[in-house]
C-alpha positions as CSV (number, residue, x, y, z in Angstrom):
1,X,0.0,0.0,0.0
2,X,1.3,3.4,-0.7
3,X,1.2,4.2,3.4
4,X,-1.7,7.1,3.0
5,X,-4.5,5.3,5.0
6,X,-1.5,3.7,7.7
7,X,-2.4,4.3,11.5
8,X,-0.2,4.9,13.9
9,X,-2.2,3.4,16.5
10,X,-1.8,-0.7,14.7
11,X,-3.3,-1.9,11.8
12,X,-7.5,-3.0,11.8
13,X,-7.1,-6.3,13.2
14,X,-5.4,-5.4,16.0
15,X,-7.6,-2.0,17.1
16,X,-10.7,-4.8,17.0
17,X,-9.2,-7.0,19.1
18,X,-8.3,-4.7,21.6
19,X,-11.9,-3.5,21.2
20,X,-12.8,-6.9,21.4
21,X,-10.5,-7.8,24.7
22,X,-11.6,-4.1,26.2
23,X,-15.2,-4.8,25.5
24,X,-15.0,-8.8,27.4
25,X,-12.9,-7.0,30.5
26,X,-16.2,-4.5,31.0
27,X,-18.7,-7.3,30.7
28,X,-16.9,-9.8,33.0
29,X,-16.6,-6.6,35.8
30,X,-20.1,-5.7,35.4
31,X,-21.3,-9.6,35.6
32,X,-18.7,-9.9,38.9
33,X,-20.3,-6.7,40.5
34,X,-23.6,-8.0,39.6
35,X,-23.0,-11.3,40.9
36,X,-21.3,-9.5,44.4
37,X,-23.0,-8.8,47.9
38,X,-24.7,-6.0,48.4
39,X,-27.8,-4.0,48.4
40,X,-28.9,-4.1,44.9
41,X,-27.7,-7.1,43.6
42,X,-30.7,-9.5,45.4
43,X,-33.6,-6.9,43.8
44,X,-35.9,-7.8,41.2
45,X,-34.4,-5.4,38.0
46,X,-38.0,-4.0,37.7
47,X,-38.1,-2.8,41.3
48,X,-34.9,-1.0,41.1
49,X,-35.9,0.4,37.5
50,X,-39.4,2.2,39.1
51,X,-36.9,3.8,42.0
52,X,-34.4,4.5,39.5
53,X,-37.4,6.4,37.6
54,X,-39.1,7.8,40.8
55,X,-35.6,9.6,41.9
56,X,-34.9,10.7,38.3
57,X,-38.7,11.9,38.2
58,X,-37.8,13.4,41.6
59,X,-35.0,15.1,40.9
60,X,-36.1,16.4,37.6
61,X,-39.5,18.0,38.9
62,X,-37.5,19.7,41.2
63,X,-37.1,23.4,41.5
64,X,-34.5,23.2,44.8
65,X,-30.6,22.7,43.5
66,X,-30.4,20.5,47.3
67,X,-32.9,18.3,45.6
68,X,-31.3,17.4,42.9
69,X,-27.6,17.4,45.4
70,X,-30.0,14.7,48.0
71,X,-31.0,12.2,44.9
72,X,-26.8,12.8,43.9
73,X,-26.2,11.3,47.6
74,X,-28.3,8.7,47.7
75,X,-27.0,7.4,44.7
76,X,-23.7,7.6,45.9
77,X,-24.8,5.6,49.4
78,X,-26.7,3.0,47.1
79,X,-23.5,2.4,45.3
80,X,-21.4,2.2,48.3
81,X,-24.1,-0.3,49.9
82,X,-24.4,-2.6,46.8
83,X,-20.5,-2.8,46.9
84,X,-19.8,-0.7,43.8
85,X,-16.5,1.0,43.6
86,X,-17.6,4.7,44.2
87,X,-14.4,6.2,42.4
88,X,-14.9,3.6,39.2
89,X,-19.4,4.8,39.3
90,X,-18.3,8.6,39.8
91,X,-15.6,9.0,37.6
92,X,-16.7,8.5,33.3
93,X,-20.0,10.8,34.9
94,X,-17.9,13.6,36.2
95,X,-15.6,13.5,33.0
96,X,-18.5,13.3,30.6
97,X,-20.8,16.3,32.7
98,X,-18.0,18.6,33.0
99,X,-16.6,18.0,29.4
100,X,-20.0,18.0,27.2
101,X,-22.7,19.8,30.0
102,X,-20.0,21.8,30.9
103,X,-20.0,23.2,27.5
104,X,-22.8,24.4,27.8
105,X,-23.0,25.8,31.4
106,X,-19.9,27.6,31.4
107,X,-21.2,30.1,28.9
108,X,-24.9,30.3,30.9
109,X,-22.5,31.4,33.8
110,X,-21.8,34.7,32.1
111,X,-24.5,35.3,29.7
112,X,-27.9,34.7,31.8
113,X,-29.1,37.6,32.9
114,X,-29.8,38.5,37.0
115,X,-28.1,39.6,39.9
116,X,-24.0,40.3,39.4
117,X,-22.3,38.5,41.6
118,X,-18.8,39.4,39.9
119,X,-18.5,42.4,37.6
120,X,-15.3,42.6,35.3
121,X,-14.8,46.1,34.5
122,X,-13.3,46.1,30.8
123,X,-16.2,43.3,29.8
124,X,-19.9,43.3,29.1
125,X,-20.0,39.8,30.9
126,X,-20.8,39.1,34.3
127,X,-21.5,36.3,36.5
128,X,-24.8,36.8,37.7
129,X,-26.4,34.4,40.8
130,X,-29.4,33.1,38.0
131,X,-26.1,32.3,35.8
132,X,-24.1,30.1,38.7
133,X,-27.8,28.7,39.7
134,X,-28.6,27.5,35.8
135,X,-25.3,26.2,35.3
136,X,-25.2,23.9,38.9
137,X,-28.5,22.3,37.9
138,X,-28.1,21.5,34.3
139,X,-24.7,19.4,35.3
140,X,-25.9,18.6,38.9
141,X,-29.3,17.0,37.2
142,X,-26.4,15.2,33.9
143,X,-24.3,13.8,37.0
144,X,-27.9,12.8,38.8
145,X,-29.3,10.6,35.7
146,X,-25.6,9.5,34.5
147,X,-25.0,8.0,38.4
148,X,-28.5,6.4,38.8
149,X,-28.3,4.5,35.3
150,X,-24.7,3.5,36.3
151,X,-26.2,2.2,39.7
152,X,-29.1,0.9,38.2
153,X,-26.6,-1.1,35.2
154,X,-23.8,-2.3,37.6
155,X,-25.9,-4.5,40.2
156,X,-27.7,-5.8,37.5
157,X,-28.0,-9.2,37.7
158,X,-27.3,-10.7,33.9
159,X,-30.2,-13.6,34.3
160,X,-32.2,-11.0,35.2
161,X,-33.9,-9.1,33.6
């Protein structure tokens, strides 16, 4: 070949089996945290999938950030008490809120319009309370669903569905 399509990361076969060996690794863990001790693991899937949905319901018709913070906490104490490794649950949905919600909020932080908390003199931007208050809940409520489904997926039992 004349080297145009080459990669430097391996040639097609190997990139799928590493896909392949990275793909077995996630679905052995998840059937090993599944099959664990713990909270979870012994519940019917469609019980824990209506409180999944009633604290998701519950945090989304919410209109309080602490709401949204409480259903964050219990889904962190479900994890712990189901035997889940908090840093492994907490980790891909802090990374993926802050670097896609995040986007997003950052900008709501200095455009929405309210009260200035912080006024920069040579800018039309400030950061306004209503700002800081939009941007907490949209990537407190993208942590809230991303940790519940990750909960909800983890002590999943695979025979069960």
């Amino acid at each position: 070949m004349s080297g145009i399509h080459s990669s430097s990361r391996g040639s097609f076969v190997e990139r799928t089996i590493d896909s392949l060996y990275a793909a077995t690794s996630r679905a052995m863990y998840a059937e090993a945290l599944a099959e664990g001790e713990g909270l979870l693991q012994p519940i019917d899937a469609r019980v824990k999938l209506a409180g999944l949905l009633a604290l998701i319901l519950a945090a989304t018709l919410s209109t309080h950030i602490w709401v949204i913070g409480a259903v964050f906490l219990i889904a962190a104490c479900l994890a712990e008490m189901s035997s889940l490794s908090i840093p492994e649950l907490v980790a891909p949905a802090w990374i993926s809120a802050f670097a896609f919600t995040g986007a997003i909020a950052v900008p709501a932080i200095f455009l929405t319009p309210g009260t200035s908390l912080i006024s920069f003199p040579r800018s039309t931007g400030n950061i306004t309370e209503q700002g800081l208050t939009s941007a907490a809940f949209l990537i407190l409520a993208r942590l809230r669903r991303r940790q519940l489904w990750r909960c909800y997926w983890s002590s999943r039992h695979p025979g069960r569905t």
